[in-house]
C-alpha positions in Angstrom: -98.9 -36.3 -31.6 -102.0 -37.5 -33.5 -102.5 -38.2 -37.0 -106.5 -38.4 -38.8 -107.7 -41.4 -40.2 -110.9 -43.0 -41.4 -112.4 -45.9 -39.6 -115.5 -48.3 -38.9 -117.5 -47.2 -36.4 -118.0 -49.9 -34.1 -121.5 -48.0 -33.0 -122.6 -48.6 -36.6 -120.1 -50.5 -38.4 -121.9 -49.8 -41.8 -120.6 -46.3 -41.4 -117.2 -44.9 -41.8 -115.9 -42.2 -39.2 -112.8 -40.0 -38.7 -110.5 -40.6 -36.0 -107.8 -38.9 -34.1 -105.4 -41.9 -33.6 -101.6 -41.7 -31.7 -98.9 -41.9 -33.7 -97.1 -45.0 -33.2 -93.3 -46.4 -32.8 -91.8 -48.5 -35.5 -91.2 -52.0 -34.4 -87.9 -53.6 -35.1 -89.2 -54.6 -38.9 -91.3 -51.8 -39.1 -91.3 -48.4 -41.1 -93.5 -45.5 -40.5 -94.5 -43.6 -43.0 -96.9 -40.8 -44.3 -99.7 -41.5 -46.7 -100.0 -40.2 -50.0 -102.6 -42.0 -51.8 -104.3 -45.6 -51.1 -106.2 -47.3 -53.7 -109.5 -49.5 -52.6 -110.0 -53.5 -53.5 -112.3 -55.7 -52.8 -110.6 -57.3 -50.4 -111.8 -53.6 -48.2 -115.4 -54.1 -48.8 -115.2 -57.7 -47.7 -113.4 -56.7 -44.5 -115.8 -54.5 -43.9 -119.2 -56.4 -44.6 -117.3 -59.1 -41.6 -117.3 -55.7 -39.6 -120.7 -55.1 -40.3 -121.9 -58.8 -39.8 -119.3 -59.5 -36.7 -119.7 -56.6 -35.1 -116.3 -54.3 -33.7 -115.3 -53.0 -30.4 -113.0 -50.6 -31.4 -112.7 -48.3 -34.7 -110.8 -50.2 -37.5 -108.9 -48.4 -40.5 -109.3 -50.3 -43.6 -107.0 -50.0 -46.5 -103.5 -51.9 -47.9 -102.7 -50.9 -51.1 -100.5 -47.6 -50.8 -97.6 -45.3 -51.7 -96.2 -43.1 -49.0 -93.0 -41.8 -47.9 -91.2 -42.9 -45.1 -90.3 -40.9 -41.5 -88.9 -43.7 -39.7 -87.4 -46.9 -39.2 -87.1 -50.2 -37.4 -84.0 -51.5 -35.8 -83.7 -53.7 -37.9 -84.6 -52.5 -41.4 -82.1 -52.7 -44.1 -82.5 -50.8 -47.9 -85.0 -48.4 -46.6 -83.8 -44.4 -44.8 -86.8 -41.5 -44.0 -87.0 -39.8 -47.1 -87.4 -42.9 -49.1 -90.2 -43.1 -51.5 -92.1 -46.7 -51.0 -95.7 -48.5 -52.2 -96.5 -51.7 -50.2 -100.0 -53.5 -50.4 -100.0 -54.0 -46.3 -100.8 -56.8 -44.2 -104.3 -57.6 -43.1 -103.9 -58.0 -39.7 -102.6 -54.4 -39.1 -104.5 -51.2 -39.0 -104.5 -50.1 -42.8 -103.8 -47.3 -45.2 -107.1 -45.2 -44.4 -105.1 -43.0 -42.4 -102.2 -40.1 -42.6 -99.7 -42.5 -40.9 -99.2 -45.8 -40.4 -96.5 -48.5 -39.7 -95.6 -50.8 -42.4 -93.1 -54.1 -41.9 -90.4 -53.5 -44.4 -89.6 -56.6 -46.0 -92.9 -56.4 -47.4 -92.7 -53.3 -48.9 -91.0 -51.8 -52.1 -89.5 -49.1 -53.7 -92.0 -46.3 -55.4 -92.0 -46.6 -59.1 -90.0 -43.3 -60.1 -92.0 -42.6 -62.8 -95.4 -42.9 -61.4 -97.4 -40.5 -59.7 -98.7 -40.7 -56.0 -101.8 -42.3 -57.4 -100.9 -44.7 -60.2 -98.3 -46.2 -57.8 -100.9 -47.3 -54.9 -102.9 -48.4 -57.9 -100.3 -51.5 -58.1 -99.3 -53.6 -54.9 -101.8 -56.1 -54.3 -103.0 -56.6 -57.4 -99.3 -56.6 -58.8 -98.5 -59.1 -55.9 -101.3 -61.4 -56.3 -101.4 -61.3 -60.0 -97.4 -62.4 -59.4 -98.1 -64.8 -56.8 -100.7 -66.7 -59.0 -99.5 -66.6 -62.2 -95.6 -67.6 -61.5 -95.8 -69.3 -58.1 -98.9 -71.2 -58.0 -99.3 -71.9 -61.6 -95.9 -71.7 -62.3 -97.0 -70.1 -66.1 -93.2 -68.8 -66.5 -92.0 -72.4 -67.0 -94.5 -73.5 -69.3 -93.8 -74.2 -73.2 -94.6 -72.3 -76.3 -98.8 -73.0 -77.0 -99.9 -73.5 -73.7 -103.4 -71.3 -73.0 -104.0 -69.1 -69.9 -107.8 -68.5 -69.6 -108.0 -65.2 -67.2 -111.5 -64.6 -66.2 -112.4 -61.1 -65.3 -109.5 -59.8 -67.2 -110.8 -56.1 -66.7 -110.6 -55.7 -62.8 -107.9 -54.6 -61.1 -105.7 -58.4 -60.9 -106.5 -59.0 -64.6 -105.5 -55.3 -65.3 -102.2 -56.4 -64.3 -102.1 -60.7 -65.0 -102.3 -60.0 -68.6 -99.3 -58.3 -69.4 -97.1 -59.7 -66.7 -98.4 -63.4 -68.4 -97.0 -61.6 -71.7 -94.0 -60.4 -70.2 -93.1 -63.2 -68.7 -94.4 -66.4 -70.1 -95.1 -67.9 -73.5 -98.8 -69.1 -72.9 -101.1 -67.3 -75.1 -103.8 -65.4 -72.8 -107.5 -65.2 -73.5 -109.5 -63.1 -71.3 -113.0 -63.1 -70.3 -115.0 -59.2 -70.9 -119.0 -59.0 -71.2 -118.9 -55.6 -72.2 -117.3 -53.7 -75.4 -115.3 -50.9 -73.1 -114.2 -53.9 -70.8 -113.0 -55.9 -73.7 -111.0 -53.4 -75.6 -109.4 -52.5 -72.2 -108.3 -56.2 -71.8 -106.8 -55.5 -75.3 -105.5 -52.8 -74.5 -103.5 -54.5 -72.1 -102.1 -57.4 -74.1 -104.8 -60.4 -74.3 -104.3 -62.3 -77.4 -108.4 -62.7 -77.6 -111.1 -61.9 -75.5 -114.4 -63.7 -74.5 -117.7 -63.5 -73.0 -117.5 -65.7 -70.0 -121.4 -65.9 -70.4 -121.3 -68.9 -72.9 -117.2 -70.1 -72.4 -117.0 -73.4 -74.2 -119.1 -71.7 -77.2 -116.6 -68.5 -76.6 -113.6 -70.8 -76.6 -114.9 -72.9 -79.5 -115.2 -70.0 -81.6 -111.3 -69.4 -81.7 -110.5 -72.3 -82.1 -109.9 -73.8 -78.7 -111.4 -77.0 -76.9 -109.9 -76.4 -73.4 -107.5 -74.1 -72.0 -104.0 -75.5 -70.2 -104.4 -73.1 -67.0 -107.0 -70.8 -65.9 -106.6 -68.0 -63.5 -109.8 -67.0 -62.0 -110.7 -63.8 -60.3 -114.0 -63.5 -59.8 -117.4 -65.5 -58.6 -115.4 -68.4 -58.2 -118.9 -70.6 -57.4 -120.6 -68.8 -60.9 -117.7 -69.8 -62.6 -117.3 -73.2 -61.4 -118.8 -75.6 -63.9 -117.5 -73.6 -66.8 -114.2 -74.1 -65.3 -114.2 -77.9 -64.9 -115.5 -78.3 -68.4 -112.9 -76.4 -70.2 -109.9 -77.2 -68.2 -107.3 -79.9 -70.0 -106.7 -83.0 -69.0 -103.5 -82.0 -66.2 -104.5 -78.9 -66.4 -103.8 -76.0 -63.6 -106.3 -73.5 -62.0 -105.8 -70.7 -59.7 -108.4 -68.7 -58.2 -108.4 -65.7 -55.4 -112.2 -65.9 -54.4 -113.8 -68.1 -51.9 -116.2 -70.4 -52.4 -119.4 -69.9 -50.5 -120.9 -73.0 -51.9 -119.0 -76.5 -52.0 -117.0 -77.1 -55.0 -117.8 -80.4 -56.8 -114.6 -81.9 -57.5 -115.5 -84.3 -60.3 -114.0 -82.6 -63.1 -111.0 -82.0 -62.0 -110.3 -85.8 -60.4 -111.6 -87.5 -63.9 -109.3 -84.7 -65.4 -106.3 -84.8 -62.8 -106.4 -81.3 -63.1 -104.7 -79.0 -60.1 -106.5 -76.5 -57.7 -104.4 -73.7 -55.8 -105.4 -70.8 -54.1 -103.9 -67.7 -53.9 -104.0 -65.4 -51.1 -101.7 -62.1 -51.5 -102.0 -62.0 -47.7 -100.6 -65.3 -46.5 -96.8 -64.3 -46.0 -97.7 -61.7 -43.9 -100.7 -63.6 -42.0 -98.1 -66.0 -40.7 -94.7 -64.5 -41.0 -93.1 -67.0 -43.5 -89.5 -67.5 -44.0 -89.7 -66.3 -47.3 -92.2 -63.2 -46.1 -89.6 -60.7 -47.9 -90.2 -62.0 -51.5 -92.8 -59.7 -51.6 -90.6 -56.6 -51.2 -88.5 -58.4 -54.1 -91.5 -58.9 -56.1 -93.0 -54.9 -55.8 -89.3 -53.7 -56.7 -89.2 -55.8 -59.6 -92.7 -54.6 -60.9 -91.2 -51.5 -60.0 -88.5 -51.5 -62.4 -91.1 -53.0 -65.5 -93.2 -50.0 -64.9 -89.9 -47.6 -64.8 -88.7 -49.0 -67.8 -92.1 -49.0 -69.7 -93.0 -52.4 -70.2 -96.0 -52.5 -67.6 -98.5 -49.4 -66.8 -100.4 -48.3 -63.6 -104.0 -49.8 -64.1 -105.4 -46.9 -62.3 -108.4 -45.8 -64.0 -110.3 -43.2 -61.1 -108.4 -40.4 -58.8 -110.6 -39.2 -55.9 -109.1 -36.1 -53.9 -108.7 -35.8 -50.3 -109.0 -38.5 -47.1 -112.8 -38.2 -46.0 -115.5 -40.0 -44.9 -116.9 -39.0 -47.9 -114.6 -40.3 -50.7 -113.6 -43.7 -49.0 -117.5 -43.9 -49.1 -117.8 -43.3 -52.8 -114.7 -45.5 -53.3 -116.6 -48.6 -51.7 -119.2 -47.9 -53.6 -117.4 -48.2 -57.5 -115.9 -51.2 -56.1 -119.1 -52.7 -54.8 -121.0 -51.9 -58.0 -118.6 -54.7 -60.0 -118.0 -53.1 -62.9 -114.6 -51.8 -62.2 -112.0 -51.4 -65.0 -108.8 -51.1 -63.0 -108.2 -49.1 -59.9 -110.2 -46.7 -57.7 -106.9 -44.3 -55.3 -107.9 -41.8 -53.0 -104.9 -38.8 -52.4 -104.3 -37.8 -49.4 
């Protein structure tokens, strides 16, 4: 038996193609299960721009983010049965969610949202994970007292979509996000921020509301653009987060004359080297799970694109590419 998917084409990796590709046997960890929907980040474009700059010798299926149901299971899987209803955000190092199959390792999946949709539950898993990750394990926001500041900048993608109201949820800091445009702003509002800025002039912004420096930031986009801005108007002891690399060196001057923190946050890492604690993530997605069941966290999905083509994982590269992205681009299968 063979199951479609959408690859690269390693004849002209700028190109997307459909495949025919075997279906495969769970290993001991693993679940298979069908697609439903798959959502694209940027983390998909980048993989494929390597693609296109590397080269490929085989066709590769792009895609993490997902919710599917499954049809089989590893020896040793515990908590999930065929049948079950899951959404995982994948493991980069595994043929992806592009496709009407694929095997998943179970301890980093979770249990579907009941009362989302196909759609708005693929919309979730990485960005609910790294969001997660970031906010409660590297900057460790949860712990910190009443008046502390988060500065989230580019609180309108898809991570922001979902750092601002876990940070509300879940901590005490009061968040400011960074919007350029009115539509992007309200939606950052709309989502809990206690004030939005433009992250074109951020000390000015920041002085405006009454605020000399921020305690944390959490930054999720153009790390290099961002850079200076971020040294000036992190505290002294101050913690900052990003998940983009750096293709520039980063001076390091503020942050030693400050003894400010740097961590880095990649929602990938577990799974990239099989940690002990690798199945936190499945206990992460099915406790997101149950704040979006019980209505204190919404699906950040914001465009639905029908069917799994060449042509609409084309068009969803392309809203992601374009940068101005509020929330989440899925594809349904």
């Amino acid at each position: 038996m063979t199951f479609k998917a959408i690859a690269v084409n390693p004849a002209q990796p700028a190109e997307f193609i459909a495949i025919q590709h075997p279906l495969l046997t769970p290993g001991e960890h693993d679940l298979l299960v069908e697609v439903r929907a798959a959502s694209v980040n940027p983390v998909d474009t980048k993989v494929h721009a390597g693609a296109q700059k590397n080269g490929l010798t085989q066709p590769r299926i792009l895609g993490w983010d997902a919710s599917a149901i499954v049809r089989a299971v590893g020896s040793q899987v515990r908590g999930f049965a065929p049948g079950d209803e899951v959404y995982y955000a994948g493991d980069i190092t595994r043929a992806g969610s592009n496709a009407e199959f694929q095997l998943i390792d179970a301890r980093i999946t979770g249990h579907k949202p009941k009362t989302l949709d196909w759609a708005s539950a693929a919309a979730i898993p990485l960005t609910a994970l790294t969001a997660w990750e970031g906010l409660f394990e590297r900057l460790q926001i949860d712990t910190a007292p009443e008046g502390k500041t988060l500065l989230i900048i580019g609180g309108a993608g898809g991570v922001g979509s979902l750092a601002i109201p876990l940070a509300k949820l879940r901590s005490k800091v009061k968040v400011i996000a960074t919007a350029s445009r009115p539509d992007s702003a309200q939606w950052c509002r709309d989502r809990g921020a206690d004030a939005v800025v433009n992250y074109h002039n951020l000390a000015d912004e920041l002085a405006a509301i009454g605020l000399n420096h921020v305690d944390y930031i959490f930054c999720l986009n153009d790390t290099d653009g961002h850079w200076d801005n971020i040294g000036k108007v992190i505290a002294p002891q101050g913690h900052i987060c990003t998940i983009v690399e750096n293709a520039q060196p980063l001076s390091m001057e503020q942050l030693k004359l400050k003894s400010a923190a740097l961590h880095w946050e990649l929602m990938y890492t577990r799974s990239m080297f099989n940690t002990p604690d690798m199945a936190r993530q499945g206990e992460i997605l099915n406790a997101v799970a149950s704040l979006l069941d019980e209505g204190k966290l919404s699906s950040s999905l914001s465009e639905t694109l029908q069917g799994l083509s060449v042509e609409t994982l084309m068009h969803a590269h392309q809203r992601v590419l374009a940068g101005h992205m509020r929330g989440k681009v899925v594809m349904v299968y």
